[in-house]
C-alpha positions as CSV (number, residue, x, y, z in Angstrom):
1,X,-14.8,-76.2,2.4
2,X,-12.6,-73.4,3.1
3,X,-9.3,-74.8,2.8
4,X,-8.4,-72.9,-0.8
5,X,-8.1,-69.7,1.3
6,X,-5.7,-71.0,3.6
7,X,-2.1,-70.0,3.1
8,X,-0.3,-73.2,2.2
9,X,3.6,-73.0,3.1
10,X,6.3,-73.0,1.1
11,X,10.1,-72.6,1.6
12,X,13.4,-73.5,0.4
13,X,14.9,-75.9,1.9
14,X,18.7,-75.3,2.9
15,X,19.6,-78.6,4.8
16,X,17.6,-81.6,5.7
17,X,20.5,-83.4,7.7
18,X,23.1,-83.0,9.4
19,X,24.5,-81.7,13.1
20,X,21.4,-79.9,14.1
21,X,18.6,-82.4,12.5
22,X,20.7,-85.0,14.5
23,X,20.9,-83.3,17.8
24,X,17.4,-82.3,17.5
25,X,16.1,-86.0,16.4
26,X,18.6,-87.8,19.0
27,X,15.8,-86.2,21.8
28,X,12.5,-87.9,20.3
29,X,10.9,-89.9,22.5
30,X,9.2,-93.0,21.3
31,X,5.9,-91.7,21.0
32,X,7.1,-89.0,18.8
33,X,7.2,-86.1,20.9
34,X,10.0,-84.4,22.3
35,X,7.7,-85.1,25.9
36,X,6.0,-81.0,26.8
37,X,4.0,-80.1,23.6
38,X,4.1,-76.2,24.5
39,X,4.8,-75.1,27.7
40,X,8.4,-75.4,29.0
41,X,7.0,-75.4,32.7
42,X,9.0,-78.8,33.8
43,X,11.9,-77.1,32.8
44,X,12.7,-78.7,29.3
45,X,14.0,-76.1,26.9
46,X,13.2,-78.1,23.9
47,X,9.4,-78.8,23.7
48,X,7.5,-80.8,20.9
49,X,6.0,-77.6,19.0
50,X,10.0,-76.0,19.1
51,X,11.4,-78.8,18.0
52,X,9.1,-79.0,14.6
53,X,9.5,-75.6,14.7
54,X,13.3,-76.1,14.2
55,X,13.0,-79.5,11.8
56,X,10.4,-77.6,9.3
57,X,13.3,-74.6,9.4
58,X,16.1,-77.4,8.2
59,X,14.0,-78.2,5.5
60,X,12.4,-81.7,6.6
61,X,9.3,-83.0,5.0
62,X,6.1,-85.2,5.8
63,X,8.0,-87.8,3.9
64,X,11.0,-87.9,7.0
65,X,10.5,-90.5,9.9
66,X,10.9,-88.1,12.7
67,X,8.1,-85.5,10.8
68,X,5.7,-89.0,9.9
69,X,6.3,-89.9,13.8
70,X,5.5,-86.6,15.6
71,X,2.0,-85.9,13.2
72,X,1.0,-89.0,14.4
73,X,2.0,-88.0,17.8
74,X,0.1,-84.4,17.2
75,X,-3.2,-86.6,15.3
76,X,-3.6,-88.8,18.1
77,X,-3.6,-85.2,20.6
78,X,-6.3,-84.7,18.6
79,X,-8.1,-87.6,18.8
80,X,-7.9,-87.8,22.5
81,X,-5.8,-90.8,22.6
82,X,-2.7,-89.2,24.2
83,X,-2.5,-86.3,26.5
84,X,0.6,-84.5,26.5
85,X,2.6,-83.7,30.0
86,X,2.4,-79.7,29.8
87,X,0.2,-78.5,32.5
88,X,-2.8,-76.4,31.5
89,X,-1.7,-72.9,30.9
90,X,-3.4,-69.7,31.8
91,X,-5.9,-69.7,28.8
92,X,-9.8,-69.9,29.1
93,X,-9.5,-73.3,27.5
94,X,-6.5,-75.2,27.1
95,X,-8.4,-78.0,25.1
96,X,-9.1,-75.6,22.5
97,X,-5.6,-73.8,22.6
98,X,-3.8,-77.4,22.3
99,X,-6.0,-78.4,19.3
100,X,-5.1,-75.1,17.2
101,X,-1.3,-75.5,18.6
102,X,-1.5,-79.5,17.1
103,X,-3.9,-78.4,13.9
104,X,-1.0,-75.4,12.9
105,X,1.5,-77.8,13.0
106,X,-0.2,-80.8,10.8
107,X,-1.2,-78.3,8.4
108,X,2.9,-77.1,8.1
109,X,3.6,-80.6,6.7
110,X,-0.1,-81.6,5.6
111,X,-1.6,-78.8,4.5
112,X,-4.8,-80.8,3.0
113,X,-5.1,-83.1,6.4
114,X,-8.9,-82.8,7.4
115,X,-8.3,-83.1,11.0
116,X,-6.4,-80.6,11.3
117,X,-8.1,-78.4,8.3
118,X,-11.6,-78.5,10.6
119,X,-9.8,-77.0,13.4
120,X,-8.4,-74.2,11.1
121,X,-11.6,-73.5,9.7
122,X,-13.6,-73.1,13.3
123,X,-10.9,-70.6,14.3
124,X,-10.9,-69.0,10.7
125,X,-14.5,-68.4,11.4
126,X,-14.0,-66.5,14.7
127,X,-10.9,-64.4,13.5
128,X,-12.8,-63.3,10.2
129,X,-15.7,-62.3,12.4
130,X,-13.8,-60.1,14.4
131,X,-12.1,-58.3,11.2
132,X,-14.9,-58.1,9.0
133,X,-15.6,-54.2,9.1
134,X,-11.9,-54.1,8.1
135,X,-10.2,-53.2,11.9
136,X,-9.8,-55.6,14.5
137,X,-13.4,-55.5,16.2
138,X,-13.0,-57.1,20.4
139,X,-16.8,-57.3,20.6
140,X,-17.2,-58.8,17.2
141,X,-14.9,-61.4,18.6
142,X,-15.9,-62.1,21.5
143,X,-19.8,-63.1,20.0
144,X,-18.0,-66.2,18.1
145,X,-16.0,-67.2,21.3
146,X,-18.6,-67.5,23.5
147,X,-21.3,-69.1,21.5
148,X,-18.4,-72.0,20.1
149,X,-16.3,-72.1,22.9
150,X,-17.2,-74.3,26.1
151,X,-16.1,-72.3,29.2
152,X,-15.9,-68.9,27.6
153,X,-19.7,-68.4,28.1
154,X,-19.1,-67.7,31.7
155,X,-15.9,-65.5,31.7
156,X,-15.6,-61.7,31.0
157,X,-12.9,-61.8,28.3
């Protein structure tokens, strides 16, 4: 397990409701996103990961209904059951990019969650490879990313 080496987040918390939680909540959809996870390419300014972003920074908790609705939103991403309307990006593989986007934000409100702590790990892996001599190390990184990562095997990174 790797988890104990994993920063877990704490703040202060300087207002859970009010104006902005509101205006922020009021746009939840029913399936607990606010509809593009990342990208703002359909030309929605407030996408699922910025508005978590913005709840987490007003101080609410796993323990709120909006928070409880959008990690179940973000678990069933990563289960496959639900595929979110952002068109794939310019990344060698979006799968992958969208699992660490949905693991980083579980982990904000449940630091412990083991979905979410797997994904963190693999990529923990890959990023301590590539700074283990101390430096950043490109070739040292790009070993891990093509022998774990479907689709980077064929492309010069």
């Amino acid at each position: 397990q790797c988890f104990h080496s994993f920063f877990i987040y704490e703040r202060e918390i300087p207002m859970k409701y009010g104006k902005w939680v509101n205006q922020i909540v009021s746009q939840q959809l029913a399936d607990g996103s606010w509809g593009q996870l990342h990208s703002m390419s359909q030309g929605n300014p407030l996408t699922t990961e910025k508005a978590i972003r913005r709840l987490w920074e007003l101080g609410l908790t796993a323990d709120d209904t909006p928070i409880q609705l959008v990690l179940d939103y973000l678990h069933q991403v990563l289960a496959r059951k639900i595929v979110p309307p952002d068109s794939s990006e310019k990344v060698l593989n979006w799968d992958y990019f969208e699992e660490m986007i949905c693991a980083t934000w579980i982990r904000r409100f449940q630091p412990r969650d083991e979905a979410a702590l797997t994904i963190a790990c693999f990529w923990a892996e890959i990023i301590t490879t590539a700074f283990y001599s101390g430096t950043y190390d490109s070739a040292a990184h790009e070993e891990p990313y093509r022998s774990k990562i479907p689709f980077f095997s064929n492309v010069a990174l």
